[in-house]
C-alpha positions in Angstrom: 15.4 9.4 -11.2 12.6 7.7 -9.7 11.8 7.5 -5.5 12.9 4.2 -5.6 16.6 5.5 -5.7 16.0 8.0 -3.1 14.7 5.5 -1.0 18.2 3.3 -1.6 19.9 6.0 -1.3 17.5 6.9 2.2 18.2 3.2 3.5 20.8 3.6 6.7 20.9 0.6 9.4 19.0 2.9 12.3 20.3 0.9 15.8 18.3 3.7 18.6 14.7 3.6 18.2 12.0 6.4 19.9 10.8 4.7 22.2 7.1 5.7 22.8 6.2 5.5 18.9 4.8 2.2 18.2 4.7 0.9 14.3 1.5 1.6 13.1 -0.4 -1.7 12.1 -1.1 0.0 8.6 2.4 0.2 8.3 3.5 -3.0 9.3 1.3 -4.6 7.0 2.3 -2.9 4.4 6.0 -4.1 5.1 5.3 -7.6 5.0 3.0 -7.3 1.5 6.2 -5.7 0.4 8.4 -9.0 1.4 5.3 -10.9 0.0 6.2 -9.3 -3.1 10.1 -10.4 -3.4 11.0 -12.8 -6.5 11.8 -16.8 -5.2 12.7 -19.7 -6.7 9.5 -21.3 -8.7 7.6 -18.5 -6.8 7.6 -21.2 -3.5 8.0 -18.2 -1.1 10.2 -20.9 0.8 10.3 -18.6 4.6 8.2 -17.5 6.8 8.3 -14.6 8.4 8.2 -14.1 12.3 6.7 -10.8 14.0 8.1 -10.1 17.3 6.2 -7.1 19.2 6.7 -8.6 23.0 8.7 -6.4 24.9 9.9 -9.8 26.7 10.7 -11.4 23.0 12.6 -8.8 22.0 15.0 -8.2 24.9 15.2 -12.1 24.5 16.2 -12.2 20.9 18.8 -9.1 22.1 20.5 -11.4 24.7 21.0 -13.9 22.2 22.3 -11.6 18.8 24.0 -9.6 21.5 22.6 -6.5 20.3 21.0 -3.8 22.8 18.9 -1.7 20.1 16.5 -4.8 19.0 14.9 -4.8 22.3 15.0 -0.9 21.8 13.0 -1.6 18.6 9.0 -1.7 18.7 9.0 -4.8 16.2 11.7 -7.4 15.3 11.5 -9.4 11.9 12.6 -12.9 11.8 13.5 -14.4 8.5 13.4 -17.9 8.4 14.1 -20.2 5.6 11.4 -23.1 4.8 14.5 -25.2 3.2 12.4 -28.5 3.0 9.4 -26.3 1.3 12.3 -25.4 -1.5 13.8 -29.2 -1.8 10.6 -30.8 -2.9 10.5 -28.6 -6.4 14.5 -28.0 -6.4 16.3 -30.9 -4.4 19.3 -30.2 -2.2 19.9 -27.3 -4.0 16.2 -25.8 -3.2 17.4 -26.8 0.6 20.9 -25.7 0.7 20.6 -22.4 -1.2 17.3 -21.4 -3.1 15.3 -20.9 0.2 18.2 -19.1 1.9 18.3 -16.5 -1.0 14.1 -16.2 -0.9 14.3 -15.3 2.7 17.2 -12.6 2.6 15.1 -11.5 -0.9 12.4 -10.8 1.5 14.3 -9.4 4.0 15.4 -7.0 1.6 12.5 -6.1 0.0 10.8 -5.3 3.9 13.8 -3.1 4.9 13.2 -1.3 1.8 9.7 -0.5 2.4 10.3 0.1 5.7 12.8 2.9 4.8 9.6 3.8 2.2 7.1 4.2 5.2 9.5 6.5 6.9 11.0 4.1 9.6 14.2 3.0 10.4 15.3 -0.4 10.4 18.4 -2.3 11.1 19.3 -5.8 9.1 21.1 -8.1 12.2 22.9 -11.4 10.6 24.8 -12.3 13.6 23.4 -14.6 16.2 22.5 -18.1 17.7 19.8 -19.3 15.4 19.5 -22.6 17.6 18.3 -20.1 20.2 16.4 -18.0 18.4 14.8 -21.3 17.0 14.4 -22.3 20.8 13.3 -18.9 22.2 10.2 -18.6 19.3 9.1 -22.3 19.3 10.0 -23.0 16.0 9.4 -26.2 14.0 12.6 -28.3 13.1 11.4 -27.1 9.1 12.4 -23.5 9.8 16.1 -21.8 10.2 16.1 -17.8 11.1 18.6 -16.5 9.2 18.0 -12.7 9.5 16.6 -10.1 12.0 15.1 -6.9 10.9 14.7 -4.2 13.6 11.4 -1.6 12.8 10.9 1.7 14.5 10.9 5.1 14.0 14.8 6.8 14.2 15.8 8.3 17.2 18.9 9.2 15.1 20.0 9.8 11.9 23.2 7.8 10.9 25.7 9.0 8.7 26.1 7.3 5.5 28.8 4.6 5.5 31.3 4.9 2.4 30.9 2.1 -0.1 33.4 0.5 -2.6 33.7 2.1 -6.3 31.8 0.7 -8.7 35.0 -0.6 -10.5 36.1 -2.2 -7.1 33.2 -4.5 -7.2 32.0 -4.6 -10.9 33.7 -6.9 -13.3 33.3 -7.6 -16.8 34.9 -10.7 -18.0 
């Protein structure tokens, strides 16, 4: 099959970063372009997309998710939802769902290219947003909803095991 399955089956969450190799700017770019390119809802792009490189930042946004390895990470991805951007085309639906699956979309699409360019990354879902929002300076308008660690691996996880396709699959 194609390199798009290897890189699937390539994508592990990476949570210990080397930590004197910076993320080229070539490459970060090309990460973002590559979230840029995720399907939304009436092609609104309803997020925005925060780039934290601040050594401060980062240990920040680590004290609040309560996870060490993203101030161990050379860049942090913040996801955030641009709900009211989705509402004026979609209504309450736009707001309450539509922009939460265009940011996670995105999300998605950069840890895939990150994998891609050869770096590790690590998809973190748990975490204050109200501090997060607080910490970055973030309009009212905007709700993080994912982080997305970037570096290169200072390890090599093992594959997790994943459910059977007829655990998950269903045909009605």
């Amino acid at each position: 099959m194609s390199d798009f399955f290897t890189t699937l089956r390539r994508r592990h969450s990476v949570r210990h970063y080397q930590p004197d190799m910076p993320v080229e700017a070539g490459k970060l770019h090309a990460i973002l372009e590559s979230a840029l390119s995720a399907p939304s809802a009436g092609d609104l792009q309803a997020y925005q997309i925060g780039v934290i490189e601040d050594v401060d930042r980062r240990a920040a946004l680590a004290r609040i998710a309560g996870q060490d390895f993203i101030a161990e990470a050379p860049v942090c991805l913040v996801f955030c939802t641009d709900a009211e951007r989705s509402a004026l085309a979609f209504g309450e639906r736009g707001r309450a769902l539509y922009a939460l699956q265009d940011a996670t979309i995105a999300a998605a699409y950069a840890q895939l290219a990150a994998v891609a360019a050869e770096l590790g990354s690590a998809w973190v879902g748990y975490f204050d947003g109200a501090e997060i929002a607080r910490l970055l300076e973030l309009p009212p308008t905007l709700n993080p909803v994912a982080l997305l660690t970037l570096g290169y691996p200072a390890e090599l996880p093992e594959p997790t095991t994943r459910r059977h396709l007829d655990e998950v699959v269903f045909r009605p």
